[in-house]
C-alpha positions in Angstrom: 9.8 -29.1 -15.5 8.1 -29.1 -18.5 9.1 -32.6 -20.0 8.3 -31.5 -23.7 9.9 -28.6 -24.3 13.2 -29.5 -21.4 12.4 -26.4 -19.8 12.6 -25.3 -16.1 10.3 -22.3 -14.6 11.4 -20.7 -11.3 9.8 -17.9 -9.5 11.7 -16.1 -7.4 9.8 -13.3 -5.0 10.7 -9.7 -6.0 11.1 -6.9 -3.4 8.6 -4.0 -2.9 9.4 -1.1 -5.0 8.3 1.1 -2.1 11.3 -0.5 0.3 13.9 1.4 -1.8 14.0 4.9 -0.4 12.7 7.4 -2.3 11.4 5.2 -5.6 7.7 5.3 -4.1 5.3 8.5 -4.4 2.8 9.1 -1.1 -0.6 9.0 -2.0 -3.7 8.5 0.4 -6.4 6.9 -0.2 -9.2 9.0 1.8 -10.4 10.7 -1.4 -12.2 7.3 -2.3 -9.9 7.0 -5.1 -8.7 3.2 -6.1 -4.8 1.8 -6.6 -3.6 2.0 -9.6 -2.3 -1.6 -11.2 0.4 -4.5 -9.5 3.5 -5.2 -12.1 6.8 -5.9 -12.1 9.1 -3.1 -12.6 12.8 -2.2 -14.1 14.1 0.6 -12.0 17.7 2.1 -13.4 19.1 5.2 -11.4 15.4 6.0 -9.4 13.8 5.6 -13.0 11.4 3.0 -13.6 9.9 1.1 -16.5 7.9 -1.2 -17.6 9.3 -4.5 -18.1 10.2 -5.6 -21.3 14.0 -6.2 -21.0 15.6 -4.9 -17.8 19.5 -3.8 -17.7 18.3 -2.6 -13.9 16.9 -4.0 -11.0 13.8 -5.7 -11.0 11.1 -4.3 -8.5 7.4 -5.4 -7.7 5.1 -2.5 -7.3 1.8 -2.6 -5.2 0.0 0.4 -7.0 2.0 1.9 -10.0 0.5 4.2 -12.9 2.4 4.3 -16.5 3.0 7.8 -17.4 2.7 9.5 -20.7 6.9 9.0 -21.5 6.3 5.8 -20.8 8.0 5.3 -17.1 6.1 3.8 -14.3 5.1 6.0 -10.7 4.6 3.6 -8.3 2.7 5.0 -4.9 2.9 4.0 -1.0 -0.3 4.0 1.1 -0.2 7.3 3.6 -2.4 7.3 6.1 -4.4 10.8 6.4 -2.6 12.9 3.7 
């Protein structure tokens, strides 16, 4: 609690993006190729976005791109593909 301002911060753990069927894109990482960046996520109807305001669900992704309309691909780790 912050005893200036009366305010009270609370984290609460956010679940993998990539545990919601179909939301995450395979991707190996044999090419020597890097993740892309860790964010939090607002996913509506298989969409995702960046979060700014979310009307969905928030989602944590492990290795997400922004694309160039502005929604987020975020990739799971395949072994060997």
């Amino acid at each position: 609690m912050d005893p200036v301002l009366q305010l009270v911060v609370a984290y609460v753990p956010l679940e993998n993006a990539c545990s919601v069927e179909g939301l995450c894109s395979p991707k190996s990482y044999d090419d020597g190729t890097s993740g892309g960046t860790e964010q939090t996520i607002c996913c509506i109807n298989g969409v995702c976005w960046p979060v700014y305001d979310c009307g969905g669900t928030l989602l944590w992704c492990v290795d997400g791109v922004c694309n160039e309309d502005g929604t987020v691909t975020c990739f799971e780790y395949v072994e060997g593909e």
